[in-house]
C-alpha positions in Angstrom: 0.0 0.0 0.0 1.8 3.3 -1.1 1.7 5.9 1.5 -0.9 8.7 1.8 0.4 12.5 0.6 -1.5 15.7 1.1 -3.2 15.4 -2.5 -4.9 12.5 -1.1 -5.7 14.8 1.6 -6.7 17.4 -0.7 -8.9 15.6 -3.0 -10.7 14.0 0.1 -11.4 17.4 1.1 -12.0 19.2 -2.3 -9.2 21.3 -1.7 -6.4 22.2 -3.1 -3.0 20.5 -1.7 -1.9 23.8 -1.3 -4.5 24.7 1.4 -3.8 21.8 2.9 0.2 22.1 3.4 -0.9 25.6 5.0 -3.5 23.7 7.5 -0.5 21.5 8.4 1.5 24.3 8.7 0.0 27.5 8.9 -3.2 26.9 10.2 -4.2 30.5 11.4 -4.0 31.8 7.8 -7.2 29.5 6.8 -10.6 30.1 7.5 -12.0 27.7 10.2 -14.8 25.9 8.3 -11.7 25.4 5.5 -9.8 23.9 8.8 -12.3 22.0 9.8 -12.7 20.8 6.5 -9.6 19.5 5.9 -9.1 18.2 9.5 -12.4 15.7 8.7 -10.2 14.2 6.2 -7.1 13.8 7.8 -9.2 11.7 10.5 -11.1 9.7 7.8 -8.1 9.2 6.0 -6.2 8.5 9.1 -3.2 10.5 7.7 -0.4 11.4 10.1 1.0 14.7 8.5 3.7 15.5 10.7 5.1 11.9 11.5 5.4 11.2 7.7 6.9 14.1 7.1 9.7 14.2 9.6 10.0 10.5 8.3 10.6 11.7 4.9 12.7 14.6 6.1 14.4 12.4 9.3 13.3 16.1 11.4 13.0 16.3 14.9 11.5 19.2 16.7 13.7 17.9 19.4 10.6 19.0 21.8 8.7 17.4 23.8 5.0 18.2 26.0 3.8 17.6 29.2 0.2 18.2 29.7 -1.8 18.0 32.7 -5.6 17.3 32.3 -8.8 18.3 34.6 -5.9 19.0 37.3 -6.0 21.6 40.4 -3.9 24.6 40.8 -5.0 24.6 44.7 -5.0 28.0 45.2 -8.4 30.1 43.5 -7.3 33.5 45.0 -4.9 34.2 42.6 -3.9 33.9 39.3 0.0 33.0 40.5 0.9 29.0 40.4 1.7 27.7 43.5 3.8 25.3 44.7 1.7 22.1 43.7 3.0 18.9 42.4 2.1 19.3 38.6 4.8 22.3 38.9 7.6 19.9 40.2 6.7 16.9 38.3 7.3 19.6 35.6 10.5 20.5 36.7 11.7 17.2 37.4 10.6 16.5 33.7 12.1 19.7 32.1 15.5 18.8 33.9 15.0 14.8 32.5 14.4 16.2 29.1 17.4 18.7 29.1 19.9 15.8 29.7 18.8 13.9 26.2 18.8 17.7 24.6 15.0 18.0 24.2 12.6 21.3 25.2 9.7 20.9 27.4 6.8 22.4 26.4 4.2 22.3 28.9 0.4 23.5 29.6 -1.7 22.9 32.9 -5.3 21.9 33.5 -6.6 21.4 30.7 -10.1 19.8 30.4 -11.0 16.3 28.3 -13.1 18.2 25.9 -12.5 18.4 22.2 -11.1 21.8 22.0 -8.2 20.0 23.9 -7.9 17.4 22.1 -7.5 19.8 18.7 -4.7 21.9 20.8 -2.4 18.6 21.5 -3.3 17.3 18.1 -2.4 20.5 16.4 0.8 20.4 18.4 1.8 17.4 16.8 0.5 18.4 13.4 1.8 21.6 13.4 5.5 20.2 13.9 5.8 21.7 17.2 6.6 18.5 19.3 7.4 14.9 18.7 5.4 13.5 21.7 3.8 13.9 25.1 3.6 12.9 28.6 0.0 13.1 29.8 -0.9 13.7 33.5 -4.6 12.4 34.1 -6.8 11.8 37.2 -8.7 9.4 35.2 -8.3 6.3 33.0 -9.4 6.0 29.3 -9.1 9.5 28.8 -11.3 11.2 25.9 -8.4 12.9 24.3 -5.1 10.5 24.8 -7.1 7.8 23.5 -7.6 10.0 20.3 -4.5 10.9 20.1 -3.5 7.2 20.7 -5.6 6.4 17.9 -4.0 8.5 15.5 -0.7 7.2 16.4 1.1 9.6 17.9 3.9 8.8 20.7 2.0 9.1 24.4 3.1 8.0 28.1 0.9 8.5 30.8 2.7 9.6 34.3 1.1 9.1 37.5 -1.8 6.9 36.6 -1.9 3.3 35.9 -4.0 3.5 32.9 -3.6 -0.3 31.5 -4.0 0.7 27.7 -0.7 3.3 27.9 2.9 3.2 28.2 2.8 4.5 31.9 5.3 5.1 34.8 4.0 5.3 38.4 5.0 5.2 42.1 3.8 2.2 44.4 1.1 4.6 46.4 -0.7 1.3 47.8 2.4 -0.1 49.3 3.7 3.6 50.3 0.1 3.9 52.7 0.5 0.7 54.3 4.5 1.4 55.3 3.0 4.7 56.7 0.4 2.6 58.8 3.4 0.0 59.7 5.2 2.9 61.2 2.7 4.1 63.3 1.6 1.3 64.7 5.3 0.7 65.6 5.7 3.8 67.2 2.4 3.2 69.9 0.2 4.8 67.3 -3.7 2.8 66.8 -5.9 5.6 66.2 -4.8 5.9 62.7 -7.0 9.2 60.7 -6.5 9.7 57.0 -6.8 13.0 54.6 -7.3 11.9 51.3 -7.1 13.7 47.8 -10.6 14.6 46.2 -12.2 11.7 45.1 -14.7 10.6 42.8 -17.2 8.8 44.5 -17.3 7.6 47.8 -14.8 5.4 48.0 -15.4 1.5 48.5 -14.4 -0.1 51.6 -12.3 -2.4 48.8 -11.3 -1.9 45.3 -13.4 -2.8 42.4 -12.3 -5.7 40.5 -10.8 -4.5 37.5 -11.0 -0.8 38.6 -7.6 1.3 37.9 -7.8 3.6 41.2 -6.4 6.9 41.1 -3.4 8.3 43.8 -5.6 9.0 46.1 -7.3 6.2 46.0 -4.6 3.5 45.8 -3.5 5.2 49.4 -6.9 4.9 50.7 -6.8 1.0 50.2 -3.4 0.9 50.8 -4.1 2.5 54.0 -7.0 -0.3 54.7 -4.7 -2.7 54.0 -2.2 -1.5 57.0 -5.4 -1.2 59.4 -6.6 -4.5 58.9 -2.9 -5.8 59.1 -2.6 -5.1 63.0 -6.2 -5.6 63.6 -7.0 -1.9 63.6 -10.8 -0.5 62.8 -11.4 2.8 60.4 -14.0 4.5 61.8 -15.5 6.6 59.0 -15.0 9.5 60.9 -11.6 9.4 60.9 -11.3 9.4 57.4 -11.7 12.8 55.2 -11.6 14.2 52.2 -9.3 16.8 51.3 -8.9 18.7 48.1 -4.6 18.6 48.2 -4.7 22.4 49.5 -2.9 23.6 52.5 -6.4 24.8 53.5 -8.0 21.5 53.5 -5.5 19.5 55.7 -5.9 22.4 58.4 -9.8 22.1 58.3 -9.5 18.2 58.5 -7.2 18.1 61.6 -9.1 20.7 62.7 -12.4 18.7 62.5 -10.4 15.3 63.5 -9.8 17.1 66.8 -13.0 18.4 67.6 -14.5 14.4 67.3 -14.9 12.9 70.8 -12.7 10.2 70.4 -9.5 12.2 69.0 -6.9 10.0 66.3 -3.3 9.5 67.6 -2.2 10.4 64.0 -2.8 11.8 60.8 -1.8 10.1 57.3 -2.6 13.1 54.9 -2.2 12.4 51.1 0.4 14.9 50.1 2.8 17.4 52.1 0.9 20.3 51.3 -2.5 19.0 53.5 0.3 17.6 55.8 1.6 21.3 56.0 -1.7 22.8 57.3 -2.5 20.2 59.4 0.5 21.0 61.4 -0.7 24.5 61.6 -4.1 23.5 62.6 -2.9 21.5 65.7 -0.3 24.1 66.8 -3.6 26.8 67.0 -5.4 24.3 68.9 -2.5 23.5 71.0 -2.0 20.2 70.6 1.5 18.4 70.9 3.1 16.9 67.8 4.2 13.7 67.8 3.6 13.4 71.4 -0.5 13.9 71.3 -0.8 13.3 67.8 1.7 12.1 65.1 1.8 14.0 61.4 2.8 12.1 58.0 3.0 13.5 54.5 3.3 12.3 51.1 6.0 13.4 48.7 9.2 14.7 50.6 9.4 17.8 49.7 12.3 20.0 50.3 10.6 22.0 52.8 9.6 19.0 55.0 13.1 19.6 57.0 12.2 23.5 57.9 8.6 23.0 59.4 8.0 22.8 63.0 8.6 19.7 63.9 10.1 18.5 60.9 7.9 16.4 58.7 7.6 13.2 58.4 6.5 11.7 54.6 6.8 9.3 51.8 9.2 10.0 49.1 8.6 9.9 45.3 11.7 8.8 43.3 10.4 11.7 41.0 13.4 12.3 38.8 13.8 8.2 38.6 10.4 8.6 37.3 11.0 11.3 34.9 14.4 10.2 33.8 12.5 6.8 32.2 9.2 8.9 30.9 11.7 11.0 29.1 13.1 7.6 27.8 10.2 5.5 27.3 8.6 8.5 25.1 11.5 8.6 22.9 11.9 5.1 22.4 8.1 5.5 21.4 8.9 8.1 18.6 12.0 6.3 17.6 10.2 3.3 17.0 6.4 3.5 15.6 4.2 1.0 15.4 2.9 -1.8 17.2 4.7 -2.8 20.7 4.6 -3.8 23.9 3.3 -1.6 26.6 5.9 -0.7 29.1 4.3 0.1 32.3 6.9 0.8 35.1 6.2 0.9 39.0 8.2 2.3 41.4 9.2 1.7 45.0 9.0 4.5 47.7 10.3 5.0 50.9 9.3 6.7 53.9 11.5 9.5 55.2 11.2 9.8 59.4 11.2 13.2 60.8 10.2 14.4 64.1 6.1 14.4 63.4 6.2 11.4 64.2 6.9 9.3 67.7 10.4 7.5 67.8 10.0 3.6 67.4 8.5 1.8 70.4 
């Protein structure tokens, strides 16, 4: 089978082959129906412009795009970004990048909608990257399933979708060491601050069901409570929207219960961050009335008072092989295994928490 061109583009569309080189290329200088027009039968055709003719011309853009979708910034009072974990995945991914001499291009919370889906695609169309890494809070999401379709290089990072090229961290395993601490330490009133979820959250995982970070904690944090014979009450277990505002209301409404938890697992350092500052208003003791544990170790875990104890992410291990793994995926098109890499954490001890009974 010969390979498609732009005239076949063009007389799928009616068009000339010139308009459609400057859709490919230039696409603000044609009229949107024309656009759309031609876009119809690059999808029917299922003609990947830009991939055939970097093949042709053996050009790289030599850039790269990360892309969070229907993310949180954490902070609605201002337009400034804010210290979240999007930004320092992006770092860690910018710096990963820079050491196999690509750019990163990226773009934050963007929706699964189809006005999306045309920005990423016309990204790749356009000749302005040669792949992406996708952050999503959901599996078989609208628009990398699209882009999937029309072949162009994808890996997901921080979700365990089963039909992409994914690299994650072992968040399931990460809760229980966090509940095996505890308990070691004289902890058995165990609370937990989770990330938003989606719905309430089973008591077990659904068979087949992909859960999201949050929720692989929840159940991993099950799984160390019914390990040493400990019992949840539903009380003790909150939902939090990853803001430093959130973890200070939940410890503040974890104290006020009659029968006060002995410690706090909150799902990331920034809930972790307010909790402290919740208990130190209220005036309670930490570790020594009630022990504090984060997730993700970050850098200013060592400067808070007490120090903070959390679970670190091997992030630049993590970005180091999405870097690779997506340009092994442009290198080599076509067909081939799904690489789907999991990696181990490990818990950092600080002084939120008691010393080891």
């Amino acid at each position: 089978m010969s390979r498609l061109t732009i005239k076949d583009v063009a007389k799928a569309a009616g068009v000339s082959f010139q308009t459609v080189s400057l859709v490919l290329n230039h696409p603000q200088k044609v009229a949107p129906k024309t656009r759309e027009l031609v876009q119809a039968a690059i999808d029917s055709l299922n003609f990947i412009p830009n991939m055939a003719a970097r093949s042709l011309r053996n050009i790289s853009t030599k850039t790269l795009a990360c892309v969070m979708f229907n993310g949180s910034s954490y902070d609605e009072r201002s337009e400034r970004t804010q210290d979240t974990h999007y930004q320092n995945v992006v770092q860690t991914l910018t710096r990963a990048a820079d050491r196999v001499g690509y750019t990163l291009l990226q773009r934050n919370l963007m929706p699964d909608d189809e006005a999306s889906l045309v920005y990423v695609r016309d990204l790749f169309v356009a000749g302005r990257i040669d792949g992406l890494i996708a952050m999503v809070n959901k599996v078989d999401h609208p628009v990398l399933a699209e882009l999937h379709r029309l072949g162009f290089p994808c890996v997901v990072y921080g979700m365990a979708d089963p039909a992409f090229h994914h690299v994650v961290q072992s968040d399931r395993q990460a809760a229980l060491a966090v509940v095996e601490h505890l308990v070691k330490t004289g902890c058995r009133k165990i609370a937990l601050v989770t990330g938003p979820q989606k719905d309430h959250t089973p008591e077990k995982p659904r068979e087949g069901a992909v859960p999201t970070s949050s929720e692989a904690r929840y159940f991993g944090y099950l799984d160390g409570m019914e390990k040493f014979g400990l019992v949840p009450r539903p009380e003790w277990i909150v939902t939090g929207d990853w803001s430093l505002e959130s973890g200070y209301r939940a410890a503040a409404q974890l104290c006020n219960l009659a029968e006060r938890p002995d410690a706090i697992f909150l799902g990331n350092d920034r809930m972790a961050l307010g909790a402290l500052k919740a208990l130190h208003d209220l005036g309670v003791k930490v570790p020594h009335d009630i022990s504090v544990v984060g997730f993700d170790n970050m850098r200013y875990d060592d400067f808070s008072i007490p120090s903070l104890t959390s679970v670190d992410v091997p992030m630049l291990d993590m970005s180091d092989s999405a870097v690779r793994l997506l340009l092994d995926c442009i290198e080599h098109r076509g067909p081939r295994p799904l690489v789907q890499q999991v990696f181990p954490t490990h818990l950092v001890i600080r002084d939120s928490t008691r010393p080891i009974m």
